[in-house]
N, C-alpha and C positions, 0 to 999 in steps of 0.2 A: 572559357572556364565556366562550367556549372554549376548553378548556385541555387538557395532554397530564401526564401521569407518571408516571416510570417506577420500575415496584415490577419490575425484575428482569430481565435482559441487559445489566446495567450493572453496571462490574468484572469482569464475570467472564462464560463464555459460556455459561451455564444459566440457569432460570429464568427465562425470557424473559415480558414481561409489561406492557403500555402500554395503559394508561388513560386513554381522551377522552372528556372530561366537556364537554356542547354544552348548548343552553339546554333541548331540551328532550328529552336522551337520555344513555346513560352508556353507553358500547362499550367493552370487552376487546380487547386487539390480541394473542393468544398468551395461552395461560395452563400455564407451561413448571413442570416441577420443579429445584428446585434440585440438583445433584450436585457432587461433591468433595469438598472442604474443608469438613471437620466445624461452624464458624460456619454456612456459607451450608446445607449438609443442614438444618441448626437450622430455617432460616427457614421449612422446608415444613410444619413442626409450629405454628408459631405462629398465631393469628388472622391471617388476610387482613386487608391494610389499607385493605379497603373492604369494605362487604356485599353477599355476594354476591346477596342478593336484590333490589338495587337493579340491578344490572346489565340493561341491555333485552337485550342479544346480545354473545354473542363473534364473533371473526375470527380462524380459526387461515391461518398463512402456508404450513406443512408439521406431517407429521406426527412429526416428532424429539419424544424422549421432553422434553426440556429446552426444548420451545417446547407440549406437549400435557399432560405428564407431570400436571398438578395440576388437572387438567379434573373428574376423577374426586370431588377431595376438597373442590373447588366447589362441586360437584352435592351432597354430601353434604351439606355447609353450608345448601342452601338455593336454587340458584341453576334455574335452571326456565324460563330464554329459550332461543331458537334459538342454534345451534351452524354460521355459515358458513363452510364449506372448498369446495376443489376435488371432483371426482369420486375423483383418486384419493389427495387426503390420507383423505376418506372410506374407500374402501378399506381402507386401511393402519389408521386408526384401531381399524377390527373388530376387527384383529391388535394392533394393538399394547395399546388400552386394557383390556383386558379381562385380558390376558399378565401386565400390569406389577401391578393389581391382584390376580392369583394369584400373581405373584413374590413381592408384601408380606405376603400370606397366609402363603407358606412359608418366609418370610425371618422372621417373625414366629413361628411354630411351629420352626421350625429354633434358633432361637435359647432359645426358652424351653425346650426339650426338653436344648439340651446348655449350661442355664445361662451363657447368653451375654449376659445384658442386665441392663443397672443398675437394671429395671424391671418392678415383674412383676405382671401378666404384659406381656411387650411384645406390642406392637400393632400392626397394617398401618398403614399412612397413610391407606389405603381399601381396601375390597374388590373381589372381581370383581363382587358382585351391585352396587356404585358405578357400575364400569364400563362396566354394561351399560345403565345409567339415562342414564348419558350419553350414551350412543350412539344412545337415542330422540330425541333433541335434535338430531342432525344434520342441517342444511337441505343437502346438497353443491348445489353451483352447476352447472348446466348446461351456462350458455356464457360461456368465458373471455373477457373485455374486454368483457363485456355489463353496465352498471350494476345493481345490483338494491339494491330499498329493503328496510333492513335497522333504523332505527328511524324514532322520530318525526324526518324533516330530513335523516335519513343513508342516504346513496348509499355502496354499495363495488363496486370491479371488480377479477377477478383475474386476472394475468396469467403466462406462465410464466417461469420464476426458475430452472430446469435446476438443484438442488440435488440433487431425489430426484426421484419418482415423487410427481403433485401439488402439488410445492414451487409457489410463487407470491408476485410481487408482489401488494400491496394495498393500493391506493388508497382513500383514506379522503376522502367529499367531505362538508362538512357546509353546509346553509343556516344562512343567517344568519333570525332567527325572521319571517318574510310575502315573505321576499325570492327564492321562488322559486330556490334551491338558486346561489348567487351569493356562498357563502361562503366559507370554507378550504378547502383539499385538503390531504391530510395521506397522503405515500406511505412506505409499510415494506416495503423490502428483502426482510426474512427473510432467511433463509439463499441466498446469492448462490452460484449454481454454477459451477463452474470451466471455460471454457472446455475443448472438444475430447476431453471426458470420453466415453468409449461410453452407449450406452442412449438418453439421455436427451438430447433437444434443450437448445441452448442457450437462455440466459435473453435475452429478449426485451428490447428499446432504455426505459428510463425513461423515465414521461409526464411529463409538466408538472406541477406540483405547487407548493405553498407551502411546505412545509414536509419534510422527507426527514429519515427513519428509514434507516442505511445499515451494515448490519453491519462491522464493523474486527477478524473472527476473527485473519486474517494482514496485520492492517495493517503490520507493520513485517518482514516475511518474504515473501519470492520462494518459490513452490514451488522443490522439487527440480528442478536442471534435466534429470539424467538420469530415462532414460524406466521410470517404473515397469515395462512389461512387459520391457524387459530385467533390469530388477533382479529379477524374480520368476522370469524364468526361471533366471538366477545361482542364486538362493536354492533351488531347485527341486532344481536340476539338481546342485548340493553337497551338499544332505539325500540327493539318491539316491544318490551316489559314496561316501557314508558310513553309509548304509543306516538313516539319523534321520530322525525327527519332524518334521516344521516345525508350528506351533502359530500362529491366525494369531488375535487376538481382531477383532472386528469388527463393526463394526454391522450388524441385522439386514435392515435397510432398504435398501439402496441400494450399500454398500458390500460387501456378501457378493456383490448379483449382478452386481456388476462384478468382483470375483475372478473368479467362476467363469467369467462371460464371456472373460477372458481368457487359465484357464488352458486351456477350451477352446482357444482361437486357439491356445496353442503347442504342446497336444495334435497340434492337424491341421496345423500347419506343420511338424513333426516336430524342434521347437527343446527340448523336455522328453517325458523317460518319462513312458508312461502311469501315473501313480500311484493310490494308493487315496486319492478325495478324501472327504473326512466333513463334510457343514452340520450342526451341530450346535447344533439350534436350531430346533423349530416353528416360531416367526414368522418367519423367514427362509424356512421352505419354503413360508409362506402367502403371505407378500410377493414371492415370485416367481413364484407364480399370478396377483398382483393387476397385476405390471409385466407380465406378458405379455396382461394383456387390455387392457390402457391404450394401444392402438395411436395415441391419436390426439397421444399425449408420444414414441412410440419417434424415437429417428431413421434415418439412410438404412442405415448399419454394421445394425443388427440387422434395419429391414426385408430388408434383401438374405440374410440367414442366413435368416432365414423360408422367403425363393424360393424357395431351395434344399432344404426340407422336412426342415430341420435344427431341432435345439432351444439357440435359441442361450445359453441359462442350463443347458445339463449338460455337464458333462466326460465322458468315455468310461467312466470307471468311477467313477461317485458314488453316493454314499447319502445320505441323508437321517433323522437318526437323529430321532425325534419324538418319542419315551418315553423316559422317566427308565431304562430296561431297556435299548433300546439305545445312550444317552449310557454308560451305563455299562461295557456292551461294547467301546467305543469305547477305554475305559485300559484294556482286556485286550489289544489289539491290538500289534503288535511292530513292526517294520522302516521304511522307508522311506514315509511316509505325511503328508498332508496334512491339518490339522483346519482347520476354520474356524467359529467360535463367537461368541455373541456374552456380556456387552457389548462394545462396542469400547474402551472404557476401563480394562473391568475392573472396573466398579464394581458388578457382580453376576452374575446369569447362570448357564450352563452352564461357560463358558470357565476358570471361578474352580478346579472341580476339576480339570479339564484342566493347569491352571498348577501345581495342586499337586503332583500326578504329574513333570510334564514341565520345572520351571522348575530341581530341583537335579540334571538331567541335562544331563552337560555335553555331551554329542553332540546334545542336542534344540537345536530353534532357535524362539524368538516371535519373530515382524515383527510391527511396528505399520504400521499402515496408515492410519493416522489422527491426528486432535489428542488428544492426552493434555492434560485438564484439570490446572492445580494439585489437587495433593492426591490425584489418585487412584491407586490403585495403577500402572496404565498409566506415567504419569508415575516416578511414583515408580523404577520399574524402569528406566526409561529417562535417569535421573538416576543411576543407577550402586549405588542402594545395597545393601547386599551381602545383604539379606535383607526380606520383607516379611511384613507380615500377612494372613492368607487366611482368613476364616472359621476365627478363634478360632486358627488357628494361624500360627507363625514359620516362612516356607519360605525357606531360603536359595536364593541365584539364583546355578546353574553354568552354566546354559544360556548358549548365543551368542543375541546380540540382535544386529536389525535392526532399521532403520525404513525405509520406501520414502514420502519427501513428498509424490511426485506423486501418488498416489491422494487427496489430498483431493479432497473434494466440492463445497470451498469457494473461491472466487475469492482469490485473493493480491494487494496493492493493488496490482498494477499492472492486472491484469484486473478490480479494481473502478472503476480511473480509466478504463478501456476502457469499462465499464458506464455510468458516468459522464455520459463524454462525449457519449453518446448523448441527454441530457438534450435537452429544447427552448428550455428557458432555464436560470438561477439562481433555486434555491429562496431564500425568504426568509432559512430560518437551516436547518444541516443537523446532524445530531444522529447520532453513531456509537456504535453500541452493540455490545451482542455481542460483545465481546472485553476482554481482560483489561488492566489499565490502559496498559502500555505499546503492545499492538497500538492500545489505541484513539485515544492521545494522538496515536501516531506517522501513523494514518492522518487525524485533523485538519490533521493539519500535510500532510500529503500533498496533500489537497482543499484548503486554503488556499493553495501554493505555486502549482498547477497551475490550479484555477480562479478565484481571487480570492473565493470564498462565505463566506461568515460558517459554521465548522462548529466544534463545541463537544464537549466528552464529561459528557453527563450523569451524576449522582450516583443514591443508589440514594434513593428517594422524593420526586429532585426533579422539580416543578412548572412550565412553561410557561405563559404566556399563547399562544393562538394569535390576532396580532391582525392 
């Protein structure tokens, strides 16, 4: 009997992680790290609660650290099957795995050097020489909505999902054992893209399935309805009138080059001063190599900037600061200036000395631009409280804070019932993950009002039958 469970995107929206177990194959659906909230961090330390040498193949959805993140510490375990994503979650992996695996390194050395750890010595979670063992592993898929056989009985197709750059649906078909592939279907979401976002085409109508995997990040939240690039021009255009900082943390993926995208656009509409803008952040400057060669994800907005023999990911006056030398240069700088860093949560990164500088200035400004997880600093600052922890130190927060909604990347339930609807029929039973318990309760109940479906919010190690 075929079965599904989830060891992670459930409660909370990291760690993402679905296990089908068929009669004669074991497949990974994501294999995310945990972030936040110091229990769920816990979990990325503990034994897997399966062997990874058992596993025939994973299936990543995109490349977010909190759906890939723990790919590295797999491999190190033992784990030695193919690896299938899109072209350009591949990509992006080059960047990201290998990045996150030096961050533990020096997150690791950083700490034992200024006595920071209740352990010693502390340790990476894995290395980059991990992350590069993993990256041999990678099958990337050819041709989206093409099936390909990926173990003994198991067919998957991926489809695009407009998150990031390679995000995708993934359809999971399994046979039933001589019966010529006529058994379950089993489709995961991943991270669902927000409508009318630039860059990146929308996410493509849901096939037919048995069973639905359906992320509920903003199950119970409407995006912002005002228009992020007005809000950014606002915020822009106040940092220059008072000759301050704006500080913007943010993912390095997909959300930095829709900034820049933008703040081009009000660069050449003559709606904001030309400013000093800073990416502050190698993978972000990799990651915008890899979205400008992915022509076949852009959409029409970025093809037409092309025509034009324009670069539609630079502002007029950017840099790109790639060395820990010119990050550094970067808090020598004075007046009216733009950073953008990452993580987008604040849960490590470049962005974190940035914050320390810039957060008990009260003429400086952070926008969040993104979901603040429980627990992490992000959040935490944006919950009001009047001081945080930074790398071993207390930084009080004088800064003005923003947030601007509409930049998510992720569909809001009304644009996931949009998604939806698209369906061909009603799955058997549909299972929402990826959000923290009330987004996830509230968008059960969303899909239950609207289509009549059986949709449930799984536990964190519970078990499915798929019959």
């Amino acid at each position: 009997m075929a079965s599904i469970s989830f060891w992670g995107g459930v409660g909370t929206v990291t760690g993402s992680k679905y296990l089908i177990e068929a009669d004669r194959a074991r497949v990974l659906v994501d294999c995310g790290m945990f972030q936040g909230l110091k229990e769920l961090r816990e979990r990325n330390w503990q034994a897997p609660p399966f062997d990874p040498r058992s596993l025939d193949a994973i299936l990543i959805t995109h490349a977010h650290i909190d759906h890939t993140g723990y790919l590295p510490r797999l491999v190190s375990q033992g784990f030695a099957g193919p690896i299938y994503c899109t072209r350009g979650t591949a990509d992006l992996l080059k960047i990201l795995l290998p990045d996150a695996g030096r961050l533990q390194e020096e997150d690791a050395d950083y700490r034992n050097r200024h006595n920071l750890t209740k352990h010693t010595p502390a340790l990476p979670l894995y290395t980059e020489a991990d992350a590069k063992r993993t990256l041999l592993l990678m099958r990337p898929v050819e041709n989206m909505g093409a099936p390909i056989d990926i173990a003994k009985d198991v067919q998957a197709e991926f489809r695009i999902a407009g998150h990031i750059l390679g995000s995708s649906l993934v359809l999971v078909r399994l046979a039933s054992a001589g019966d010529d592939r006529s058994g379950r279907s089993v489709l995961f979401s991943g991270d669902l893209g927000h409508y009318d976002q630039p860059i990146i085409r929308h996410p493509v109508a849901p096939p037919a399935c048995d069973y639905l995997l359906c992320e509920s990040t903003y199950g119970d939240r409407l995006h912002d309805s005002r228009d992020p690039k007005e809000e950014l021009a606002r915020i822009i255009n106040d940092a220059a009138a008072r000759n301050a900082a704006v500080l913007i943390p943010a993912f390095a993926v997909g959300r930095t080059q829709e900034l820049v995208y933008l703040i081009r656009e009000l660069e050449e509409e003559k709606r904001v001063p030309v400013l000093p803008v800073s990416v502050d952040s190698p993978m972000a400057a990799a990651a915008t190599i890899a979205y400008s060669r992915r022509t076949e994800e852009q959409d029409e907005g970025y093809a037409s900037v092309l025509g034009r023999h324009q670069h539609p990911l630079r502002t007029h006056s950017m840099v790109t600061a790639t060395s820990r030398e010119d990050s550094k240069r970067l808090n020598a700088a004075v007046g009216a200036r733009v950073i953008i860093s990452a993580s987008g949560m604040m849960t490590g990164g470049r962005v974190l000395h940035h914050a320390i500088r810039l957060l008990p200035e009260p003429q400086s400004t952070i926008v969040f631009v993104g979901y603040q997880a429980t627990g992490t600093i992000g959040r935490r600052i944006l919950n009001g409280e009047p001081e945080v922890k930074i790398l071993g130190q207390r930084v009080p927060i004088r800064c003005r804070i923003e947030q601007i909604g509409g930049f998510s990347a992720h569909a809001d339930w009304q644009e996931l019932l949009r998604w939806l609807a698209g369906m061909p029929g009603p799955p058997r039973r549909t299972f929402l993950t990826h959000g923290e318990p009330r987004p996830a309760a509230a968008m059960a109940n969303h899909v239950r009002e609207r289509f009549g479906w059986v949709a449930e919010v799984p536990q964190y190690g519970e078990r499915f039958e798929l019959i």
